[in-house]
N, C-alpha and C positions, 0 to 999 in steps of 0.2 A: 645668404638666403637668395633664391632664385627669383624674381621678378614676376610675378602673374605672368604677365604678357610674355615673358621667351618660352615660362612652362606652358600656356597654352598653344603657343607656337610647334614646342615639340612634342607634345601628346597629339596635337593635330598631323603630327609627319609623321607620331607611329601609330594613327591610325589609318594612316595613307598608305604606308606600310603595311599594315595589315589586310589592305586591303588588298593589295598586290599579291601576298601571299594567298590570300585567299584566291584567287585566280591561280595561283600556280597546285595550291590542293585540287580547285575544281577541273586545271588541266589533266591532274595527274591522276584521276580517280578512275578512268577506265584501267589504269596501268593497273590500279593498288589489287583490283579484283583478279586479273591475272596474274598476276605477283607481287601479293604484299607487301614482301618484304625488300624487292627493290622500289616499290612507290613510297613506303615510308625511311627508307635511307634517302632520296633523294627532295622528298619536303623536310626532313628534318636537318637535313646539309643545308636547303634554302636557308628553311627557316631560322639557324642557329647564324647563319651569316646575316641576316635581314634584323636580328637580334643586336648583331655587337656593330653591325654599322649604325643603328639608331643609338645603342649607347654609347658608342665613341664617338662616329661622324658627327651626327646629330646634334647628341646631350652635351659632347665632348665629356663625355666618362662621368657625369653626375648621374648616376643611377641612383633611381627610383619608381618603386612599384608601379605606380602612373602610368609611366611609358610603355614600361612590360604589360599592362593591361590595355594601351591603346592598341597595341598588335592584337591580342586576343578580339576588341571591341570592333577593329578594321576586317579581321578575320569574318566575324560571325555577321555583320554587317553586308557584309557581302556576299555569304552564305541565302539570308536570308534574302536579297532582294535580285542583283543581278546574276548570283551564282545558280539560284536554279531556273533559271530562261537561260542560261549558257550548257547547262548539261546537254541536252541533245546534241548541241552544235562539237561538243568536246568526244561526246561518244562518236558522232562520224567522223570528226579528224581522227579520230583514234583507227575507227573501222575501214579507211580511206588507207592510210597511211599502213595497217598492216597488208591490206593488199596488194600493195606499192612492193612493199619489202615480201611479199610471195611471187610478187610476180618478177620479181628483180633475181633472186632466190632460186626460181626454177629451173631454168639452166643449167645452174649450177649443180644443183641435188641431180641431175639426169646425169651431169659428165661423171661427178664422184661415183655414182651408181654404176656408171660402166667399168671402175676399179675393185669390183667387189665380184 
């Protein structure tokens, strides 16, 4: 039997955890609209490693429901309070960073342009 005090020690790191990921969904939310299916391949990569380091590292391999629910509770926790006062700032680096990469980009598309 696990000890109150290490289980609540580690339902607190995978809600800490979930909270991280929750920041990595809210980064990745401009991407998802532009392309789904590479924004939710790359939170579900996160996520599934944020997953087995809290059951291995963490629990060291005691899995239980608990834990897998302090991700979910870290997640929407962060949703709800600092995740949306972070969206606008996520949508400019987003908006920032594609112009970067057009303007990086142009050059380019003008030389290939003259092989056509």
């Amino acid at each position: 039997m696990t000890a109150p005090r290490v289980a609540l020690g580690r339902f607190a790191a995978a809600c800490l955890m979930g909270m991280a990921l929750g920041l990595v969904y809210g980064f990745l939310r401009p991407v998802r609209r532009k392309a789904p299916g590479l924004g939710d391949f790359l939170f579900l990569l996160t996520a599934g490693g944020a997953w087995i380091y809290v059951s291995f590292g963490v629990c060291m391999g005691d899995l239980r429901l608990g834990y897998t629910a302090g991700l979910f509770l870290g997640g929407f926790f962060w949703e709800w309070t600092v995740g949306r006062l972070l969206r606008p700032v996520f949508f400019g680096l987003w908006r920032f960073l594609s112009s970067v990469f057009r303007f990086l980009l142009f050059p380019w598309k003008k030389f290939l342009e003259f092989f056509y």
